[in-house]
PLY file of the C-alpha trace (Angstrom):
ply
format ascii 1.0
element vertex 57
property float x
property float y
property float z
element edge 56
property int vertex1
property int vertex2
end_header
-31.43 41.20 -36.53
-32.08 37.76 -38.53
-32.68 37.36 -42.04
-35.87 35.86 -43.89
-34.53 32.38 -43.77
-34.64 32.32 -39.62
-37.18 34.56 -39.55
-39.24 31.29 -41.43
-37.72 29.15 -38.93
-38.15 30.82 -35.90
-41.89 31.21 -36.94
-42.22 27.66 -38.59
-43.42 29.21 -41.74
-41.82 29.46 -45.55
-39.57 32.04 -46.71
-42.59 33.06 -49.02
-45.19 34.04 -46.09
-42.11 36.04 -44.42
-41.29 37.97 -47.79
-45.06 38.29 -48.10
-45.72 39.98 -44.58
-42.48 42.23 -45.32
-44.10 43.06 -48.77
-47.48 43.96 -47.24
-45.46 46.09 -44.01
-46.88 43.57 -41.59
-43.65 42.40 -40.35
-41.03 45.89 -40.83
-37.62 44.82 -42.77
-34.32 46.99 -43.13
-32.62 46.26 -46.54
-28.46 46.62 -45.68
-28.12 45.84 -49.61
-29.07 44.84 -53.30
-30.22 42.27 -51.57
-29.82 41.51 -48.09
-32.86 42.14 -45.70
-33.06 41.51 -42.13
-35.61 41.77 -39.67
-35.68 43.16 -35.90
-36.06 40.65 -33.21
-38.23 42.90 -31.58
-40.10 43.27 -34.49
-40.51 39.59 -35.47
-41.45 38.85 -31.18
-44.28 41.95 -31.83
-45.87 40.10 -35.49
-45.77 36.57 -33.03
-47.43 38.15 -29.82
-50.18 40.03 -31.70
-50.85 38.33 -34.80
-53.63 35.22 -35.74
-50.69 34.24 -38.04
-50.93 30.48 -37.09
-53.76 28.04 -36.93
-53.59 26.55 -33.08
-52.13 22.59 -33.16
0 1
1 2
2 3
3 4
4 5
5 6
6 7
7 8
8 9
9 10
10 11
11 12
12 13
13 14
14 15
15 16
16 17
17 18
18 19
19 20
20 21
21 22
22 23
23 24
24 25
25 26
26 27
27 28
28 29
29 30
30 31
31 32
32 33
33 34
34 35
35 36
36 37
37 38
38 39
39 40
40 41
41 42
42 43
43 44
44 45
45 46
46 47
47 48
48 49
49 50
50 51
51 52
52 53
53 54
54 55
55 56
């Protein structure tokens, strides 16, 4: 599981378009706290693989 923060990374995107595609249920997120929310590799690998999400370089 990774949080938001390397979830951006690992995507090269902002922390705001991850909490936006958790917001919306496009990318799923389990909440362990107040406020700590984390994100299933497998989950993150399935929004990359089927997802427009990027313009191509």
């Amino acid at each position: 599981m990774v949080s938001k923060q390397r979830a951006a990374e690992l995507l090269d995107v902002g922390i705001d378009f991850i909490s936006a595609r958790i917001a919306d249920g496009t990318i799923p997120a389990v909440k362990l706290g107040h406020r700590t929310v984390r994100i299933r590799l497998k989950d993150l690998e399935t929004f990359m693989n089927q997802r427009p999400w990027r313009n191509p370089a």
